[in-house]
N, C-alpha and C positions, 0 to 999 in steps of 0.2 A: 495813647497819643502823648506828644508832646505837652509839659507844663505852662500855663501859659505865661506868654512873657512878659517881663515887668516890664508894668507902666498898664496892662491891659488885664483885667478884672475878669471873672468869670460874669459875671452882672454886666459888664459896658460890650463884653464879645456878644451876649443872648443880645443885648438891645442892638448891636451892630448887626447881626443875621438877620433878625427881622426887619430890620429898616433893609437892609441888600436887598431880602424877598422882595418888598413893595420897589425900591429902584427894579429891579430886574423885569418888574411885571408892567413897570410904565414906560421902561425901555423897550421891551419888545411888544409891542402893539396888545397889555395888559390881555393875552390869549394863552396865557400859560397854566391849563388844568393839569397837565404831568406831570409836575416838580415831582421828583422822587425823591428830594432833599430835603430834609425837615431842619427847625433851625437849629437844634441838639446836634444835627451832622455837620452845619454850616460852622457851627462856634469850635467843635474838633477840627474842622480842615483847615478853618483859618488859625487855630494855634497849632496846626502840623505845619502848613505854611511858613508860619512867623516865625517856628523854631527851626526851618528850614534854610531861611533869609538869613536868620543869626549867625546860622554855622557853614555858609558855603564853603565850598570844597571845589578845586579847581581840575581840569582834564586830568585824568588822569590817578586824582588821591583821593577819589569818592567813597571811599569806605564805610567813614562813618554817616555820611547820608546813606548810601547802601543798608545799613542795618536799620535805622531810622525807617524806610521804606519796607523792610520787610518786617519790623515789628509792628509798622500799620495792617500790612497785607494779613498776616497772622488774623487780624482778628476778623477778617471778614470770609477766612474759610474756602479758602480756593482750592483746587484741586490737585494743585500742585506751586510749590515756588521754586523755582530756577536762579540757583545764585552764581556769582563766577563768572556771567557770562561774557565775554569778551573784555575784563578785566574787574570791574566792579556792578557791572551791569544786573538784572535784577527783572525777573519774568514771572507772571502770575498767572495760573492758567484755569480758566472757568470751562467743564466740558457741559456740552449739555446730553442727552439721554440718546440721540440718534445721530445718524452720519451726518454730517453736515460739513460746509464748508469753513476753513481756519481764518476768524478777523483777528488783525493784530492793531493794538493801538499804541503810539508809543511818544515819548516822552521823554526826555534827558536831565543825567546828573548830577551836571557837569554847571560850576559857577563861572570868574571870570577874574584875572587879573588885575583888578582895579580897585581902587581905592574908594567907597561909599562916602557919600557924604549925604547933610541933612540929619535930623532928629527925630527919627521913627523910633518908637520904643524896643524894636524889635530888629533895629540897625544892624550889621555886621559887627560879630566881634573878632573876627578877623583879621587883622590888621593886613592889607593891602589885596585884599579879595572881597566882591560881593556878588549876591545874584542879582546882575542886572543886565539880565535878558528876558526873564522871566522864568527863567527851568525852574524854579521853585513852586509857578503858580500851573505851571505845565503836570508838574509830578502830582499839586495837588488835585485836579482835575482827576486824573486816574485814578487816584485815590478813592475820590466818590463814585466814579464809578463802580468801582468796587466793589463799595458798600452798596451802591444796584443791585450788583450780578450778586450779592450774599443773599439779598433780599427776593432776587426774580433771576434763577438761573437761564440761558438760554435754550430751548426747546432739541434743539438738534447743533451740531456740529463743536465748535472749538473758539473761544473767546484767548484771544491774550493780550495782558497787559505787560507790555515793553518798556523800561526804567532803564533806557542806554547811556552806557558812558562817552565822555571824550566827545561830547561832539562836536565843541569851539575849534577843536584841533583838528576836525573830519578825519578821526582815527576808529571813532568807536564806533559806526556803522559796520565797517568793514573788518574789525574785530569782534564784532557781534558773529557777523554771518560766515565768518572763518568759523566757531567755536563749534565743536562738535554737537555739545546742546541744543545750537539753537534748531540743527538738521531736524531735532525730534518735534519742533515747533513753528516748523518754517510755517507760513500764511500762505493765503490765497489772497487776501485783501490786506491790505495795511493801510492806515490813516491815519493823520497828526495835524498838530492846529499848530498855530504859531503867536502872537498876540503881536498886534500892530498899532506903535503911536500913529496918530491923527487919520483913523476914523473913529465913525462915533462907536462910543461904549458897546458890545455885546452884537455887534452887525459883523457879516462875515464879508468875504469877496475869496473869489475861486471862479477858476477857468482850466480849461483844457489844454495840455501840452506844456512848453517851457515854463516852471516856476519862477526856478532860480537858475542863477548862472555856476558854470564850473569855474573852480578857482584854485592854484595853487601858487605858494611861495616856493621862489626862483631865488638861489643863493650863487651867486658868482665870487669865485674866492682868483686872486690874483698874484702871481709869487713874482718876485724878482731878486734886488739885494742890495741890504740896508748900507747907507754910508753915513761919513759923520758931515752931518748938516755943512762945514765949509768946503767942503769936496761932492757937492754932490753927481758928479760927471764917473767917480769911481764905485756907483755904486747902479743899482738899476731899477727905475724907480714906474710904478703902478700910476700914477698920477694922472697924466695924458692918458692911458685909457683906460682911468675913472671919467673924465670930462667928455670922453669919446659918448661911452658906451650910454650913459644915463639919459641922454638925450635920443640916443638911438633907440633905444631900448623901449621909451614912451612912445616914440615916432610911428612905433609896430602897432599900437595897442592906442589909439586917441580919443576911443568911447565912443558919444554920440547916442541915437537911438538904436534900442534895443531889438532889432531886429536881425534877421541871418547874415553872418558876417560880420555880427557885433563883439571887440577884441578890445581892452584897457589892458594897459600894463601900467602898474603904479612902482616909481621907484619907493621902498618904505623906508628903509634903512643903506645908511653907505660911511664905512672906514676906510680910513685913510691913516698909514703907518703907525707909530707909538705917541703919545701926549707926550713928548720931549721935543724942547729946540735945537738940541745939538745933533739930533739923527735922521737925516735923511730918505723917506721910507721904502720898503720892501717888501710892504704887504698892503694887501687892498681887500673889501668887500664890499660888494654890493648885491643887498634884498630887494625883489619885484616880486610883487604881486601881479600875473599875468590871471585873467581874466575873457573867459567867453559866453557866448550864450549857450551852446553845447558842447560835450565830450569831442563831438569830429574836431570841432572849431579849434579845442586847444592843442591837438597833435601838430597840426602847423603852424601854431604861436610857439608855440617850444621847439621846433624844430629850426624857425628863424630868431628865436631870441640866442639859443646856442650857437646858431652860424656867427651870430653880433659879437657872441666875448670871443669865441678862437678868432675870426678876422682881427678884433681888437689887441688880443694878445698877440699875436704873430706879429703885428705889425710893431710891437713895441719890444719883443723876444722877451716874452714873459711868459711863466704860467699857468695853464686854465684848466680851473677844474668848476664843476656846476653839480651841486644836489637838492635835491627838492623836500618842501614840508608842507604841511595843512593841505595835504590835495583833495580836493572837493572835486565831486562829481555832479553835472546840473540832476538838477530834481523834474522829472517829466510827470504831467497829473493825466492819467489815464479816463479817457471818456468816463466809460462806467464805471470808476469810482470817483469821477466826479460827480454824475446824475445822481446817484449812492447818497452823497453827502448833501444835494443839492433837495432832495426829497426830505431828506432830514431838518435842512432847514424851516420847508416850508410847513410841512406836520409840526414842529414847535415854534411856530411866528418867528425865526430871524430871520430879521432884516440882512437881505445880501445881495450881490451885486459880481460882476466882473472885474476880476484883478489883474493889477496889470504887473509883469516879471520882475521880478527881484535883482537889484545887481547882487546883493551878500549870497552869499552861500549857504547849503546844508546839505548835511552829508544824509539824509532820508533818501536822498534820490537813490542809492544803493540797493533800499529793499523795493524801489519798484524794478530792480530789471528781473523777467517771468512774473511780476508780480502785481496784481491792478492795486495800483496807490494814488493818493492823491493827500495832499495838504493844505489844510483855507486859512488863510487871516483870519483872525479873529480880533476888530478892535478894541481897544487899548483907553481908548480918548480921545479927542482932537487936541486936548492940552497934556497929554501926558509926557514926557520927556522921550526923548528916542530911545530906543535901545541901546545899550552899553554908557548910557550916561551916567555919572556918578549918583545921579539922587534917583534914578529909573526905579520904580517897583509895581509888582504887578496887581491889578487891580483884583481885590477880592471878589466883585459883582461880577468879574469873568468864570468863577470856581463851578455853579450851579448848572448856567446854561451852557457852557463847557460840557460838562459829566453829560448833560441833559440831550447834547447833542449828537453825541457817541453813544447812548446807551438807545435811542430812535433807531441808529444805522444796526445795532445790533438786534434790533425790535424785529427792523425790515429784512433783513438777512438770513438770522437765525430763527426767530419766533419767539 
């Protein structure tokens, strides 16, 4: 395990574990005889955590949290570790003794472009990245699972634990399940939690069908030809439709309730020629974020945001080109592995409830197609800061009833 980080004492972590145990147990209606977590595990996962928070890694350059992860996995003796997978990704494989069917549980690597702020001892050192979304208290969760399945392997079938990359960017689902390793470890069941500010502490919510919405960024790049600022009639200029299209653009996609036929297009980003006053410009770009509640939904959002920039371009004898990034596909929570999870809650007292769909995205939606999946909120806090805010971090008292809640589904599944 990681060293623990200054400012946090081997003596002030034991007394923070066991003060979590007693929160944990008057948070969840004080029914909790199964911890499988002692607090010697609680004070290593919170400094794998903390040194996790320290050293975030953004889409893509997970490396050395990748090693970090598998020199925890190492000591808990799994059956296998799977490294490489779809870029820095990172798979632990628990069999148990008879056929059985394959749970995947999974987890990402991946931090965040942003600048931390606040004075946690354990802050990013980073400079202009941290994890705050929570994938550091996500990876920890698996982690003690882990430490479970060393301790109580499962009776029949195939346990894995999933440490996927990329997934701010919704690259590293879909370079997971390209990779030819993962073919030897595909699932039957796959499931993930999420942590969510303002509900209360350690309470779940989960529902059947749409999670989350699909989503990708729309780049419209625009060409014409640059003149010098007092002539600008000699030259051919993006301008007019930049002013066109961003308004049309949104026009397509205006939100509202989240029900079938529900379509946002956000403009996010828009250029307009070179930072000089003497040049007239010749080039343009404009970034949307187009937005649905389903895969069908966004084939005809893309199909009418494209018609928007060639009508706009032609009409100005410009040129159009459009490429896409972060394509997110919606995430669908399948019956029975929602009832799966929903069984699990109530064998260890969370508190849960019906959720209602996410506009952000996640690229999980990926390993449910053939696949019964499902993914629940898990609160955060009612005052916790939202996700991706500069001072977000994830709450320790999530780490226990987390593992504790995945290792039930594995109870009920496998044995």
């Amino acid at each position: 395990m990681n060293a623990a980080p200054a400012g946090a004492s081997k003596a002030s972590l034991i007394q923070r574990a066991g003060t979590l145990s007693s929160r944990i147990c008057d948070r969840v209606s004080g029914a909790i005889a199964g911890m499988f977590l002692t607090n010697r595990d609680m004070v290593d996962l919170m400094e794998f955590r903390h040194g996790l928070h320290a050293n975030p890694e953004i889409s893509g350059e997970e490396e050395a949290t990748a090693r970090r992860v598998v020199a925890v996995l190492e000591e808990t003796k799994p059956d296998r570790i799977v490294t490489g997978l779809g870029g820095h990704g990172v798979a632990a494989v628990f069999d148990g003794t008879e056929p059985g069917p394959v749970v995947m549980f999974r987890c990402e690597l991946d931090a965040l472009p942003i600048e931390e702020i606040g004075s946690l001892p354990y802050r990013s050192t980073i400079p202009g990245k941290g994890h705050l979304c929570g994938h550091d208290g996500h990876m920890t969760i698996l982690t003690g699972l882990a430490r479970g399945l060393a301790r109580n392997r499962p009776a029949r079938g195939r346990v894995v634990l999933l440490f996927q990359p990329a997934e701010e960017t919704g690259a590293g689902a879909a370079a997971v399940i390209a990779d030819p390793k993962f073919k030897e470890i595909a699932p039957d069941f796959a499931f993930a939690l999420h942590n969510m500010p303002g509900l209360p502490l350690a309470s779940a919510r989960l529902s059947p069908g749409p999670a989350n919405c699909a989503s990708r960024g729309m780049r419209v790049v625009l060409s014409g030809k640059t003149s010098h600022a007092s002539v600008p009639e000699a030259g051919l200029s993006p301008m007019r439709a930049v002013a066109e299209l961003m308004p049309s653009l949104t026009a397509l996609g205006p939100g509202g309730a989240l029900q079938p036929g529900y379509r946002l297009v956000t403009v996010a980003h828009a250029r307009l020629g070179e930072p000089a006053f003497g040049i007239a410009p010749g080039h343009a770009e404009i970034w949307a974020t187009l937005r649905t509640l389903t895969d069908d939904g966004m084939s005809g959002l893309v199909g009418q945001a494209e018609a928007l920039a060639r009508e706009a371009a032609g009409r100005h004898g410009l040129e159009v080109a459009v490429d896409y990034h972060d394509v997110f596909h919606h995430c669908e929570n399948d019956p029975e592995a929602v009832d799966i999870l929903r069984a699990a809650f109530d064998a260890e007292a969370i508190p849960h409830g019906e959720a209602e769909i996410m506009r952000w995205s996640e690229d999980f939606g990926l390993f449910g197609r053939g696949v019964k999946s499902a993914m629940f909120l898990f609160g955060s806090g009612e005052s916790s800061p939202q996700l991706h805010n500069p001072d977000f971090d994830f709450p320790d008292a999530l780490i226990e009833p987390g593992a504790r809640i995945f290792m039930r589904v594995i109870r009920n599944l496998l044995g």
